[in-house]
N, C-alpha and C positions, 0 to 999 in steps of 0.2 A: 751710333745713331739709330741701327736697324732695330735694336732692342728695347732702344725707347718711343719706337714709335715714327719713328723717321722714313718718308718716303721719298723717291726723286720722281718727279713729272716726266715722263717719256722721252729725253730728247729727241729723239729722232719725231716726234711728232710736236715738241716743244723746243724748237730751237730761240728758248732765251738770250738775251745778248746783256750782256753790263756796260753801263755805257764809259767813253773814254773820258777817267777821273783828269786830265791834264788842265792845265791851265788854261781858263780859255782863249790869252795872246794864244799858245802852242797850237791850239785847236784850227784858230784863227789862218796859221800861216800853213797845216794842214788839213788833211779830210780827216774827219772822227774815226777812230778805230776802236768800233764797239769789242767786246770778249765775251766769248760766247761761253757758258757755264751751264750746268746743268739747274733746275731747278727746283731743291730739297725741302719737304713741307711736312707737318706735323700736325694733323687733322683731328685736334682733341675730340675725344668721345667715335672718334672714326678712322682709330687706328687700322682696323682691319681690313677695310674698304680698299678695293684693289681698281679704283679707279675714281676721277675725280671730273663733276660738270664742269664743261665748258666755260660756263658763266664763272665761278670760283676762281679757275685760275685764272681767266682775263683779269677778276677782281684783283689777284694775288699782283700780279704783273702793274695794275694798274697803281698798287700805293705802290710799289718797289719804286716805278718813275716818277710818281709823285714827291716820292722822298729823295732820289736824288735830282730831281728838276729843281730844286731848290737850291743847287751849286753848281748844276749843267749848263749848258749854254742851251738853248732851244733848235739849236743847229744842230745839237749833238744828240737828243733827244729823239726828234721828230720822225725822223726816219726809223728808228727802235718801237717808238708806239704804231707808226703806221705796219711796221712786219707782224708786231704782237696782234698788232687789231686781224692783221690777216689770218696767223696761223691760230690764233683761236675760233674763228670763223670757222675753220674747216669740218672740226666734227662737232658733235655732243659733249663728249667724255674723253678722258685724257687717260690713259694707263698711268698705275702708279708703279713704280720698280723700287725692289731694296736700292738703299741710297748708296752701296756700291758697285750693282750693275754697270 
């Protein structure tokens, strides 16, 4: 991934979460348990850029839930975009790391 251009978003400044794929009965009769993953991006034309606005990645974040808000439950969601909307809030710019840091 590194040689094609592949970066990972900071975790430790970007603590992404995937939200929990379960059924939503399952969800239902528990709490959602998001999975936390790092998250790997490919910035055509801006491979070598060793950090990424703020705005971007909230954007990036924002289809990721978009596309899966469309089989989540809103239960299971919610709480994922309100941390996203937080931890993006925090700075500017996001560090980008090889995607196997």
């Amino acid at each position: 991934y590194e040689r094609a251009g592949f970066r990972a978003i900071d975790p430790a400044a970007a603590p992404y979460a995937q939200p929990d794929f379960r059924t939503p009965a399952a969800i239902a009769h528990d709490a959602p348990r998001a999975l936390a993953l790092a998250l790997v991006v490919r910035r055509v034309g801006r491979e070598a850029e060793t950090s990424m606005p703020a705005a971007d990645v909230s954007a990036v974040v924002d289809a990721l839930y978009t596309v899966y808000g469309v089989h989540v439950p809103d239960a299971a969601m919610a709480p994922l975009r309100a941390a996203a909307a937080a931890w993006t809030s925090r700075r500017a710019r996001f560090r980008l790391l090889p995607p196997t840091a």
